[in-house]
N, C-alpha and C positions, 0 to 999 in steps of 0.2 A: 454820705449816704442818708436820706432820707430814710425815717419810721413814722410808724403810727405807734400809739400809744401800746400795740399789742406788737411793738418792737418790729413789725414784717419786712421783709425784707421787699425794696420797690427798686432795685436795680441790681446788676452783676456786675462783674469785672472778667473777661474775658483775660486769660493770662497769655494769653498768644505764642506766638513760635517756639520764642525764645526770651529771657530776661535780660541776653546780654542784646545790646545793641546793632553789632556788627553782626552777628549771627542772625540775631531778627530779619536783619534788610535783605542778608544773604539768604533768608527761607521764604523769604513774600517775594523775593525776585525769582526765585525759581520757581515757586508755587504759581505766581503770576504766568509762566512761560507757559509753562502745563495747563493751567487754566486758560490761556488763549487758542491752544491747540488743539483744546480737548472739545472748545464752541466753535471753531473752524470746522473740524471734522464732523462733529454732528451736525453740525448747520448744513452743511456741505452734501453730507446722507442725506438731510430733509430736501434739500433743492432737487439735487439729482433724480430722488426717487418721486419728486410730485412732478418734473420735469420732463423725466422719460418715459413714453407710455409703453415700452419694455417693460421697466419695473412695478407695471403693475399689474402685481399676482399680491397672494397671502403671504407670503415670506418677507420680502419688502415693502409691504403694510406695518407690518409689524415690529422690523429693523427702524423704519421712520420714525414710530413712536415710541420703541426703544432708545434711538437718539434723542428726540424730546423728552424724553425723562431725565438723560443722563446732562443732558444741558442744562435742567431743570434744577435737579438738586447739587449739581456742581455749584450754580448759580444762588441759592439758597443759605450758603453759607462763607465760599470763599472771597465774595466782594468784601464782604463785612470783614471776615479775618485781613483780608490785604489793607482795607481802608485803618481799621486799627493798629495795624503793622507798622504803617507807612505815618500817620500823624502820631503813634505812641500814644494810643488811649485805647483802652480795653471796654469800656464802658457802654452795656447791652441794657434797657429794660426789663422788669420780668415779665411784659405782656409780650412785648420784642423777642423774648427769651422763649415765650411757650410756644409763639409762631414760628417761630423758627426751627425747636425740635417738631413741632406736630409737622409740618410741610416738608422736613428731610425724613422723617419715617415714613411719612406717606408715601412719598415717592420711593423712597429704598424697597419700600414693602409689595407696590403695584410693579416695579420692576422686576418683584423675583416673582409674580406671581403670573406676568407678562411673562417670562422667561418657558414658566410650566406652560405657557398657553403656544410658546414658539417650538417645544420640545413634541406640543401635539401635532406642529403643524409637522415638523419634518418625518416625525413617526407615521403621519398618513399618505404625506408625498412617497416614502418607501417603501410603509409595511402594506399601504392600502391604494397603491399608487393608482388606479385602474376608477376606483371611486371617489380620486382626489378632488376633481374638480367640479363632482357633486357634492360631496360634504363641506368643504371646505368652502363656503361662500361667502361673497360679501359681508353680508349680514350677520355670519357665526364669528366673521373676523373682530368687525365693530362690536358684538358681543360680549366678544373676548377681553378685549382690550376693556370696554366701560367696565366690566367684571372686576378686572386687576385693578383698575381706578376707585372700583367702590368700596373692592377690601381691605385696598391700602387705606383711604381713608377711615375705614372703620377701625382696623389697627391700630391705626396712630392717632385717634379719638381715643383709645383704651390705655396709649401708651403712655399720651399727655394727661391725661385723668391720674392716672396711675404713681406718675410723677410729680408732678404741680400738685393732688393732694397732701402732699407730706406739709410739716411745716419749715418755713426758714426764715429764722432769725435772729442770725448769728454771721457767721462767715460769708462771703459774698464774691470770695474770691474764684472761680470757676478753672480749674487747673489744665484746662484747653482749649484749642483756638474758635470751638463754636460750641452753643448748648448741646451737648452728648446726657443720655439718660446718665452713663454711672458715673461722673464726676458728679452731675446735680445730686444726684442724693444722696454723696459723701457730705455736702454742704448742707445738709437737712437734721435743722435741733433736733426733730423726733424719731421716735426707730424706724428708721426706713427697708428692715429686714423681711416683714413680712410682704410691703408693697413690691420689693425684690425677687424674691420665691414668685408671688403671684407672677411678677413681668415673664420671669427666669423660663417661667414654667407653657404661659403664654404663646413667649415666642417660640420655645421647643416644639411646640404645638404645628404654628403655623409653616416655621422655617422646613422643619420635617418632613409634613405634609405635601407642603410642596415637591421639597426634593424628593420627594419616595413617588409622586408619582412624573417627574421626570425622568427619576431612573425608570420606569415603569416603562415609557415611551423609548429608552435605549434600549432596554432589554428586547423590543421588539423591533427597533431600527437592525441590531448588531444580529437578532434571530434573522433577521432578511438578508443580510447584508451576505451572513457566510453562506447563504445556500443562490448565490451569484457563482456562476460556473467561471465567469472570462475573470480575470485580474483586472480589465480595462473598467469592467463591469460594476467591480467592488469600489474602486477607487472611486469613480463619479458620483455611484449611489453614497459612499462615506462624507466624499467631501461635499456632497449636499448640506450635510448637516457638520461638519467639520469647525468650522465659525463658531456656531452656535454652542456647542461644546465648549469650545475656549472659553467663550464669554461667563458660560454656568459655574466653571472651574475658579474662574477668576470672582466672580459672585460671591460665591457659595463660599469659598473658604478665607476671605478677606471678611465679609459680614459674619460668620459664625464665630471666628476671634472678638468681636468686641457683642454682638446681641443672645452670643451663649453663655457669657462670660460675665458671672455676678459682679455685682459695686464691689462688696466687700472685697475682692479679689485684683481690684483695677490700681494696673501700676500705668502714673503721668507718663512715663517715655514710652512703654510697651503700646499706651491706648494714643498716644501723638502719633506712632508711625503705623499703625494699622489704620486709624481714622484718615493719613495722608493717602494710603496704599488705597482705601476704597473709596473715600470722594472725592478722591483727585486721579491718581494714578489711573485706576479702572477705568473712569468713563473716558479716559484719553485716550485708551489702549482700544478701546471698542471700534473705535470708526479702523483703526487698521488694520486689528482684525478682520473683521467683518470686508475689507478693499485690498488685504495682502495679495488673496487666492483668488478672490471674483473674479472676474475677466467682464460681466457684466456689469458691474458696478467700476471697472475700472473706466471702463467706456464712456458710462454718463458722467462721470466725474472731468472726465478730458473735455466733453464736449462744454463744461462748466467753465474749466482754467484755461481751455487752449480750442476756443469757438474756431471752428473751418469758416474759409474766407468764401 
């Protein structure tokens, strides 16, 4: 490892899967699977939905760029982990290292902030259904979405400040398979407690806010929902937003294990399989969710893999 005279730390060591060898190959092989699956199916969402002039409303505006996000920050970090996997070398940059956490928070963070913005749509398809398709326009869509793009951003400019200010120069070893905030600042000579609190506090802020006002928009999907007289009635208006539910569920409480959940507190196995469960797992689990129940998305998908002669 390369210093400067003021000792700095100019590269990391990515400790990857696993230490033992056979187990390494057997986690990059799998992780690999899931990571293939997971760019099929969102790719697959983006074709479909720029493909069928069906799918274009505001729900499926939004499902597209929800899939480029989730391809986005899959992409971000798992190439890197498999290519280290696979040649046995762990070995990231620290400017490698600060792009890589700034670009997975970003995304992580425009994603859930996408999420609050797809919780309004479906809260106005049901609670406001009659002034849907004057509020709801083009233009409030793209809105939406550059919005989540620009917070995420600014998020994860405060994350990475936040972090990369500490000092390190010392250890180098990174006790997971990509730059994660609380492994980095265990690795950090100087007291990293206070920039922690600050983060800790931050993200509570943010993650919160959001989800309180997604609850906000189910409280008023579920107020509409039971004053539907027919059963046939309820079910359609639910499983309008049925998906999208999953997806927040799955969200929300896979990120909150590891971005509510102090350094000082971060156990290597507990922060390996929640880190697997939400940048891998999750964004794989999207596209079929979101294509289990549709019947319109199941459509343009067919006309995708199985084109009429």
């Amino acid at each position: 490892m390369e210093r400067t005279n003021e000792t700095t730390v100019t590269e990391f060591i990515l400790k990857g899967f696993s230490d033992i060898l056979e187990m390494r190959l057997l986690s990059a092989a799998f992780i690999l699977f899931i990571y293939l699956f997971a760019l099929l199916g969102n790719i697959s969402i983006i074709v479909a939905v720029t493909r069928d002039s069906h799918l274009h409303t505001p729900m499926y505006f939004f499902l597209k760029n929800l899939s480029f996000m989730d391809m986005c920050y899959t992409s971000v970090t798992i190439p890197k982990a498999l290519i280290n996997s696979f040649m046995g070398s762990g070995v990231i940059s620290f400017w490698e290292c600060v792009a890589q956490l700034f670009l997975f928070v970003m995304l992580c963070a425009s994603e859930c902030f996408l999420l609050t913005s797809m919780a309004y749509d479906c809260c106005l398809a049901i609670h406001r259904s009659l002034l849907y398709g004057v509020i709801m326009s083009r233009k409030l869509c793209t809105e939406l979405v550059i919005v989540a793009w620009l917070n995420g951003a600014l998020y994860a400019i405060f994350v990475t400040i936040n972090t990369f200010s500490l000092q390190f120069c010392g250890p180098n070893v990174i006790d997971h398979f990509f730059c994660e905030i609380s492994p980095i600042m265990r690795l950090s000579c100087s007291d990293y407690h206070t920039n922690e609190e600050i983060g800790f506090v931050v993200a509570v802020c943010i993650i919160l806010s959001a989800f309180f006002l997604t609850i906000i928009s189910y409280v008023l999907i579920i107020s509409t929902i039971v004053q539907i007289h027919s059963a046939d009635g309820r079910w359609k208006a639910f499983s309008t937003c049925s998906s999208h539910l999953a997806t927040v569920i799955l969200f929300y409480f896979s990120g909150s294990l590891v971005y509510l959940s102090p350094a000082s507190h971060y156990s290597p196995t507990q922060g390996w399989l929640v880190s697997v469960f939400y940048s891998i797992i999750t964004p794989s689990l999207n596209p079929v969710v979101y294509c289990l129940r549709n019947m319109d998305m199941q459509v343009a998908l067919k006309k995708i893999f199985i084109p009429s002669k």
